[in-house]
VMD Tcl script that draws the C-alpha trace (Angstrom):
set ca {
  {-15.10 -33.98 -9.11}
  {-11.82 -35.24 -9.97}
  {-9.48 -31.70 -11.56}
  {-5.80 -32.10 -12.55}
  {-4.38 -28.45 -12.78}
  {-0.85 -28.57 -15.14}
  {1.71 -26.30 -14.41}
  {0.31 -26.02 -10.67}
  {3.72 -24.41 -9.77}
  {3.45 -21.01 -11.04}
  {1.56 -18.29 -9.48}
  {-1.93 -18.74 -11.53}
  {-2.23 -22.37 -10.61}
  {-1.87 -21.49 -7.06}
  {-4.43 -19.51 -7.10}
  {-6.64 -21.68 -9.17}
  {-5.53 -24.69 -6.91}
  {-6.97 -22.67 -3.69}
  {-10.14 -21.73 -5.37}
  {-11.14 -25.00 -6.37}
  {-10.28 -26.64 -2.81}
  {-12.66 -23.89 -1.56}
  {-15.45 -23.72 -3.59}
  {-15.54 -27.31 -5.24}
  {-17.85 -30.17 -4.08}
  {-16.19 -33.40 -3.12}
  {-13.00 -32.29 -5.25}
  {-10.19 -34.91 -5.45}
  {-6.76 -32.77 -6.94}
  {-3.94 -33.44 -8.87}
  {-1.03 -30.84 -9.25}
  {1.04 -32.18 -11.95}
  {4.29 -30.10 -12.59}
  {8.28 -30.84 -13.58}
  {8.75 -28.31 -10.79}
  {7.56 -28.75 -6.97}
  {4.38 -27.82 -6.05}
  {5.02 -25.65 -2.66}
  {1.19 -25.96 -1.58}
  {2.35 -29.04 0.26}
  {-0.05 -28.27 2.91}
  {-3.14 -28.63 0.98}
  {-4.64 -31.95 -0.22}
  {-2.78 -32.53 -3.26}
  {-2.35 -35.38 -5.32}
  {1.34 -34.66 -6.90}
  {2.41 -35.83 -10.16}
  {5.78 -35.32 -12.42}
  {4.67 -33.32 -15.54}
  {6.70 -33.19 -19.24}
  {3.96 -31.67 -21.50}
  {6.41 -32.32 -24.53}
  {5.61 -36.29 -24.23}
  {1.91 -36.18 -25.19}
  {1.12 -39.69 -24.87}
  {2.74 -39.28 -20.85}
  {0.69 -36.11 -20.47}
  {-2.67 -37.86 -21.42}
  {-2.36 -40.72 -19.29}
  {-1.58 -38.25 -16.74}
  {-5.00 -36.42 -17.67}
  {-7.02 -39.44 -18.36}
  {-9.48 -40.55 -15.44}
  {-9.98 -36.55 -14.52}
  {-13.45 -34.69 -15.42}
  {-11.24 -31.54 -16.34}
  {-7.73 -30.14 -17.27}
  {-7.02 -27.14 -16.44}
  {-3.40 -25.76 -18.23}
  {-1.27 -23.43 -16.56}
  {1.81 -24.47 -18.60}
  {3.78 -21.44 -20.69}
  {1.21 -19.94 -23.32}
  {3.32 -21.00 -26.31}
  {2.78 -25.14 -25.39}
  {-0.92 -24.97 -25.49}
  {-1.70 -27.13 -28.41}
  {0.33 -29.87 -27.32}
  {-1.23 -29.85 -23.95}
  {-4.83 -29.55 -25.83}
  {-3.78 -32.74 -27.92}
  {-3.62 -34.67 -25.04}
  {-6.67 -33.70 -23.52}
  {-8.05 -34.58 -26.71}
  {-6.71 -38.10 -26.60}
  {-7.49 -38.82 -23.16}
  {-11.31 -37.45 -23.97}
  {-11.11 -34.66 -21.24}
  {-12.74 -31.48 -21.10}
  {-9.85 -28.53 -21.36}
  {-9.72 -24.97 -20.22}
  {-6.46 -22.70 -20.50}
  {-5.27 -18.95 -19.62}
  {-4.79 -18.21 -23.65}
  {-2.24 -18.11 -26.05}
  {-1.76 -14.47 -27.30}
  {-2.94 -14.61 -30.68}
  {-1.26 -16.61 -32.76}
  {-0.90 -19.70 -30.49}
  {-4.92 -18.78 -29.98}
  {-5.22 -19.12 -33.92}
  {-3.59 -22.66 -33.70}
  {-5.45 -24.10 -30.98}
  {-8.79 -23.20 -33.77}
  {-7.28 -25.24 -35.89}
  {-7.96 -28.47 -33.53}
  {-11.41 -27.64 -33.51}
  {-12.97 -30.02 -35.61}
  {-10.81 -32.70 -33.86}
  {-12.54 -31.61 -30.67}
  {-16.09 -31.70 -32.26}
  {-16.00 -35.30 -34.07}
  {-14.44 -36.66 -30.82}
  {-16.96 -34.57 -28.55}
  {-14.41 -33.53 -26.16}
  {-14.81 -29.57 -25.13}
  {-12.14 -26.83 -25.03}
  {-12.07 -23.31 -23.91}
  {-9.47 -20.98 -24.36}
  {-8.48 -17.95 -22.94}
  {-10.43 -17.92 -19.15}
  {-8.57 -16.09 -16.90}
  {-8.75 -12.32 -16.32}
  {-8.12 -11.13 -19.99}
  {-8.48 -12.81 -21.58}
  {-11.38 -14.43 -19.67}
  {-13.39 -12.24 -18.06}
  {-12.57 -9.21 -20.55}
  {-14.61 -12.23 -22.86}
  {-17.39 -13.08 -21.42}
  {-17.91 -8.96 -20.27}
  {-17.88 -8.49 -23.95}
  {-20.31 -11.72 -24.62}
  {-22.69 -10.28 -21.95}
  {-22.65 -6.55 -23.82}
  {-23.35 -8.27 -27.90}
  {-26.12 -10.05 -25.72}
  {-27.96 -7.18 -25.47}
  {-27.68 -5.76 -29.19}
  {-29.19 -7.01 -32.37}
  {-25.63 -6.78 -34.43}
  {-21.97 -5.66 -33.08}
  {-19.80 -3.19 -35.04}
  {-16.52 -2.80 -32.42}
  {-15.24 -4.37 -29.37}
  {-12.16 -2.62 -27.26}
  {-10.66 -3.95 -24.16}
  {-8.59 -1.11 -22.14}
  {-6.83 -2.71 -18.58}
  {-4.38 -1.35 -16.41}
  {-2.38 -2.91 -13.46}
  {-1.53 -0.77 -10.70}
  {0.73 -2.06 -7.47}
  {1.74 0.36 -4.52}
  {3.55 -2.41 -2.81}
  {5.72 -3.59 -5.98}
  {9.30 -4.25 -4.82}
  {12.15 -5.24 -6.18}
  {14.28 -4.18 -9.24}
  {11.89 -5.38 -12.05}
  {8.17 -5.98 -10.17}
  {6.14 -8.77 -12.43}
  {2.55 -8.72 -12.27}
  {2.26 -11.61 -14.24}
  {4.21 -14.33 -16.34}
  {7.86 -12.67 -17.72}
  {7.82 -14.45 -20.22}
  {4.46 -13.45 -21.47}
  {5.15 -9.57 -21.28}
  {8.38 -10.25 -22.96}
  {6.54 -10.98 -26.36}
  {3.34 -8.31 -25.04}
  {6.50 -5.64 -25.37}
  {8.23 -7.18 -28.31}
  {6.04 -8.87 -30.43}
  {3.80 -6.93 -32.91}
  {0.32 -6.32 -31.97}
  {-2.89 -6.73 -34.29}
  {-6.03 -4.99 -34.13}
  {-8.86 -5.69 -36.14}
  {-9.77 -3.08 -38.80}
  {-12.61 -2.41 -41.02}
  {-13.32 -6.36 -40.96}
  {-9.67 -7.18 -41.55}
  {-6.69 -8.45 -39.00}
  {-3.76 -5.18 -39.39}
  {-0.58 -5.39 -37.87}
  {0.60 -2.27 -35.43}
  {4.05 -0.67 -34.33}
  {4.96 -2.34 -30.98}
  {3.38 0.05 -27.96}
  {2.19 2.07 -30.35}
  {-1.83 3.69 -30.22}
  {-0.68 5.13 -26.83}
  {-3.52 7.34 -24.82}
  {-4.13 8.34 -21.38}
  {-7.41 6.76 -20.03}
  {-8.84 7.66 -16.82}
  {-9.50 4.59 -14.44}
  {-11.08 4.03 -11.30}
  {-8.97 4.83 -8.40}
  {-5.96 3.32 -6.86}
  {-5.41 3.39 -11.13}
  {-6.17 6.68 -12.08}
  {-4.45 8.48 -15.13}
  {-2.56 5.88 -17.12}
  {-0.74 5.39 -20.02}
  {-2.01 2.38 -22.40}
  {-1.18 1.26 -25.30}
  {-1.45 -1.76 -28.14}
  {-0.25 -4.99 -27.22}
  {-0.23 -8.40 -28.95}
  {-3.26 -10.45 -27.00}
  {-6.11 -13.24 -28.09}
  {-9.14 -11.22 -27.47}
  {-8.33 -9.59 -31.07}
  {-8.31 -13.15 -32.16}
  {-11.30 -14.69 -30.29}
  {-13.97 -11.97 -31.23}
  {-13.68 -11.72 -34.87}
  {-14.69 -15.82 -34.78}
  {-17.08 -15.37 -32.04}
  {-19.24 -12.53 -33.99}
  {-19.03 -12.54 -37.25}
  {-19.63 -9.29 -38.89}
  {-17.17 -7.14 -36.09}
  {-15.93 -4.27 -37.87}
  {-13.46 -3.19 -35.20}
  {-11.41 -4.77 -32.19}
  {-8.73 -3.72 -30.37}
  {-6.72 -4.44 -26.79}
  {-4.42 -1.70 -25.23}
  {-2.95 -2.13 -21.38}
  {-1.74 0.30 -18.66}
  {1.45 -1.03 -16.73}
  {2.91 1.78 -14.21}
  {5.44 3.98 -15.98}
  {8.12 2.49 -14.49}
  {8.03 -0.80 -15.29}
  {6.74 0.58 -19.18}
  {10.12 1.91 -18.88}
  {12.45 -1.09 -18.03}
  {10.55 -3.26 -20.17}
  {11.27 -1.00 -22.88}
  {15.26 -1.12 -22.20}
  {15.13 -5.16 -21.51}
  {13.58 -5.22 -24.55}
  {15.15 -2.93 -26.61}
  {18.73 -4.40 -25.67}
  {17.55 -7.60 -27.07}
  {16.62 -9.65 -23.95}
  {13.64 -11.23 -25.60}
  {15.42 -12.57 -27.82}
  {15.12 -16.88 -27.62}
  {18.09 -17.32 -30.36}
  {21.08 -19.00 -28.24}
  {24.22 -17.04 -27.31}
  {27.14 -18.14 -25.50}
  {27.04 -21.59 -24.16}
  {23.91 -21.90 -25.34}
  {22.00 -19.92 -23.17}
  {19.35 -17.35 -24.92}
  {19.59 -13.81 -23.79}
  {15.71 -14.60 -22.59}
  {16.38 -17.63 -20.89}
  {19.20 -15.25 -18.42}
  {16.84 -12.99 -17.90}
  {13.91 -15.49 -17.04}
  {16.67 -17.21 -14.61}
  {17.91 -13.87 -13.09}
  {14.49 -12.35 -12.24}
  {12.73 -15.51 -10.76}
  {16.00 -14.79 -8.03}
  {14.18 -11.26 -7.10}
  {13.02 -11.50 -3.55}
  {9.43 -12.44 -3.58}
  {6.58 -11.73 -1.41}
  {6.08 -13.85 1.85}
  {3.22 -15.30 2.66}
  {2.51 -12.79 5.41}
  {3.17 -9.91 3.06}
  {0.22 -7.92 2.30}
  {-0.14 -7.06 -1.11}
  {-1.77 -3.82 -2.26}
  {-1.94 -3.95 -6.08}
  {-5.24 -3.56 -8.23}
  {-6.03 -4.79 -11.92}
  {-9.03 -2.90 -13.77}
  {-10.79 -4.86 -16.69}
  {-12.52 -2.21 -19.40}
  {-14.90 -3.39 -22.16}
  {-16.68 -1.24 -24.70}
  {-18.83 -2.57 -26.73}
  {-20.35 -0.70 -30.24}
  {-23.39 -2.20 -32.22}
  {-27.28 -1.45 -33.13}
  {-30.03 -2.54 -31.56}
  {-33.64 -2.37 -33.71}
  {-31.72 -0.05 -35.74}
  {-30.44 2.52 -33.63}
  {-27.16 2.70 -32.24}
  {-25.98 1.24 -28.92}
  {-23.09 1.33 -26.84}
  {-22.04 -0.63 -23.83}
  {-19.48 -0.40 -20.47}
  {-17.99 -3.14 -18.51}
  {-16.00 -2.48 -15.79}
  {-14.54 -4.51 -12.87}
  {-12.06 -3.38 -10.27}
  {-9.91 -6.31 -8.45}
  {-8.07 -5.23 -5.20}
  {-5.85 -8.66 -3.52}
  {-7.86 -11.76 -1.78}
  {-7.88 -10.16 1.79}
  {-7.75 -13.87 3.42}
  {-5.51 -15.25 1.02}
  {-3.27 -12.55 0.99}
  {-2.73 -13.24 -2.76}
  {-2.18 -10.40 -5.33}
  {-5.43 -8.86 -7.58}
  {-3.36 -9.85 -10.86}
  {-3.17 -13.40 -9.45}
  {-6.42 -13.59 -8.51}
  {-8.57 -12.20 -11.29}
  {-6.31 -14.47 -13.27}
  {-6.87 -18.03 -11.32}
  {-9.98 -17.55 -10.09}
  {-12.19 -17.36 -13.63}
  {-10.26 -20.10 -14.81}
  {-11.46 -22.43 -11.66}
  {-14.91 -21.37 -11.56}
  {-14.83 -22.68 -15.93}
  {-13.11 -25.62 -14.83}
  {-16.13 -26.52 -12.19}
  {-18.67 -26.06 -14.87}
  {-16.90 -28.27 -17.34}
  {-16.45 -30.97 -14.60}
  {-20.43 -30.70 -13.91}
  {-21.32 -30.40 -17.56}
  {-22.81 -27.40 -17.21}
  {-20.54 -26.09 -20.61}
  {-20.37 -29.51 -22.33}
  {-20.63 -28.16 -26.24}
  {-17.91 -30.21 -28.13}
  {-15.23 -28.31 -29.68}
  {-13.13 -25.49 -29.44}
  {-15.05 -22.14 -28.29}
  {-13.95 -18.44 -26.72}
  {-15.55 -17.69 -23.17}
  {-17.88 -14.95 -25.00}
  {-19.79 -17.69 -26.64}
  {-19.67 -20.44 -24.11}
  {-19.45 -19.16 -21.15}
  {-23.10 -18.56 -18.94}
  {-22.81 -15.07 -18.33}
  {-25.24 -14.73 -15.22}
  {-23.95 -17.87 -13.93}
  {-20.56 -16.57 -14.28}
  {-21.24 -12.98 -12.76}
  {-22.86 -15.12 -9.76}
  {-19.67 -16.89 -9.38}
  {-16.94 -14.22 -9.11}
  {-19.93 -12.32 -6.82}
  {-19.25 -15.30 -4.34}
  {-15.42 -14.49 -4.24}
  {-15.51 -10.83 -4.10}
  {-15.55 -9.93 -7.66}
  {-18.52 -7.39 -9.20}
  {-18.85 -6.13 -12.41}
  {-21.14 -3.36 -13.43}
  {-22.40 -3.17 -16.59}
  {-23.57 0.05 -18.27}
  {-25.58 0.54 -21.52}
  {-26.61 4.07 -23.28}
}
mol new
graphics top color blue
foreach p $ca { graphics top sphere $p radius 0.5 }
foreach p [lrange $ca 0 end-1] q [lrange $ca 1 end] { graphics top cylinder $p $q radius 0.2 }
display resetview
């Protein structure tokens, strides 16, 4: 099996990068970044990456049985172009909504060329996806999918503590969310459609709300007919709260100030200069990924739970947000390299994804999910 993993810098590669040196037969890597690729003491096959020259990006890709992208959300397409052109199966961690809505657009490119593309397969959404899949599986129509997750980390440090990508929850806490509404996409306040859920313990009583995020986009497509849809997220007060300010004085802004510097760039710069982890740091976070699913079955109505709880890689010593994130998005990656998903196109985990398969997979690494129907 021959994988190139783009992007294999940032934290979600890593994690990716480990997973498939693990658990993949015979696997020959290649960690292509502009960046430098600190795994140095795994067998790596390092490459210079600039995703904005597609034609150097699919020569880069060509040869490999799968790409997997890592790269910020927002350069997706172009990445999925060139996996296109070098005829290479694609997988990616999303593009929160309306890069999601693009990377449709390429699907009958993907189709007449019979290359295969799957968006969105890391924790959520990924596994949020195919949770959902799994739960419509068992129903004869669907009426409303909600996702509800919440991050929790007792040993965050630092001023600002990032559970994931910056630059992502910039736009999650500035950008305006959509929900799907009696059949129809609706735009929502930013943060707004706040509640208190109860989650499984180290979580407990949290605060979500709306957020901008591709599982609003990906299930309307995947089930036609879905009346309702909707994604909130629990961060831990604090950080809710200097988000807020950062965003709220304008730091997600991208327009250029002085010397041409956006207000988000200085931010992005400043905050990768927080202390970090090392790797004999023990980190003691937890994720929680919540599906409910609403729909009839032989014309009664049905409802269905799925729930998964992910505490840190205990060997690894990497974080639960890292790997429920990288890990889903290797274990897609192997079964597009053994043609085990090899449907041309451009298709959502819920609808492409082998849902026992896929539960069997994660149950390998340490990752359940119960399921719960009534």
């Amino acid at each position: 099996m021959k994988a190139i993993v783009l992007g294999a810098a940032g934290a979600m590669a890593s994690v990716a990068i480990r997973d498939l040196l693990e658990f993949a037969e015979n696997v020959s890597l290649t960690a292509a970044d502009a960046r430098a690729v600190k795994l140095l003491n795994l067998p790596l096959h390092p490459a210079t990456l600039d995703v904005q020259d597609e034609l150097s990006t699919a020569r880069l890709i060509e040869g490999h049985d799968v790409v997997l992208n890592c790269v910020p959300y927002p350069l997706n397409p172009k990445v999925m172009r060139a996996a296109l052109r070098a005829r290479v199966p694609y997988v990616d961690l999303g593009g929160l909504y309306h890069v999601t809505l693009q990377q449709f657009a390429l699907h009958e490119e993907f189709l007449r060329h019979g290359v295969t593309a799957i968006l969105g397969m890391g924790s959520t959404p990924g596994i949020t996806n195919v949770m959902a899949g799994a739960l419509v599986q068992l129903m004869d129509c669907v009426d409303e999918i909600h996702v509800r997750v919440a991050c929790h980390d007792e040993s965050a440090t630092g001023l600002l503590p990032i559970p994931y990508s910056l630059d992502t929850i910039l736009d999650e806490f500035a950008l305006e969310p959509i929900v799907f509404r009696e059949g129809q996409p609706a735009t929502v306040p930013v943060l707004s459609g706040s509640e208190i859920i109860e989650f499984p313990s180290p979580v407990g009583q949290a605060e979500a709300f709306h957020t901008l995020h591709s599982e609003v986009a990906m299930f309307p497509r995947s089930f036609p007919g879905l009346r309702e849809a909707s994604f909130k997220i629990a961060f831990p007060q604090a950080f809710n709260e200097k988000m807020r300010l950062l965003v709220g004085l304008g730091f997600a802004s991208r327009d250029n100030g002085l010397r041409g510097v956006s207000p988000r760039e200085m931010l992005l710069a400043l905050a990768a200069k927080q202390w970090v982890p090392t790797s004999e740091s023990e980190p003691q976070d937890c994720d929680v990924l919540r599906v409910w699913v609403k729909g009839k079955k032989q014309g009664k109505e049905i409802s269905g739970l799925a729930e998964s709880v992910i505490l840190p890689h205990p060997l690894w010593k990497v974080a639960a947000g890292s790997r429920d994130t990288g890990v889903p998005l290797s274990i897609v990656a192997q079964m597009l390299a053994r043609r085990i998903i090899q449907a041309p196109g451009v298709h959502c985990p819920e609808t492409s994804v082998p849902s026992e398969l896929f539960w069997d997979e994660l149950s390998r690494r340490g990752i359940r999910v119960a399921f719960k129907i009534q």
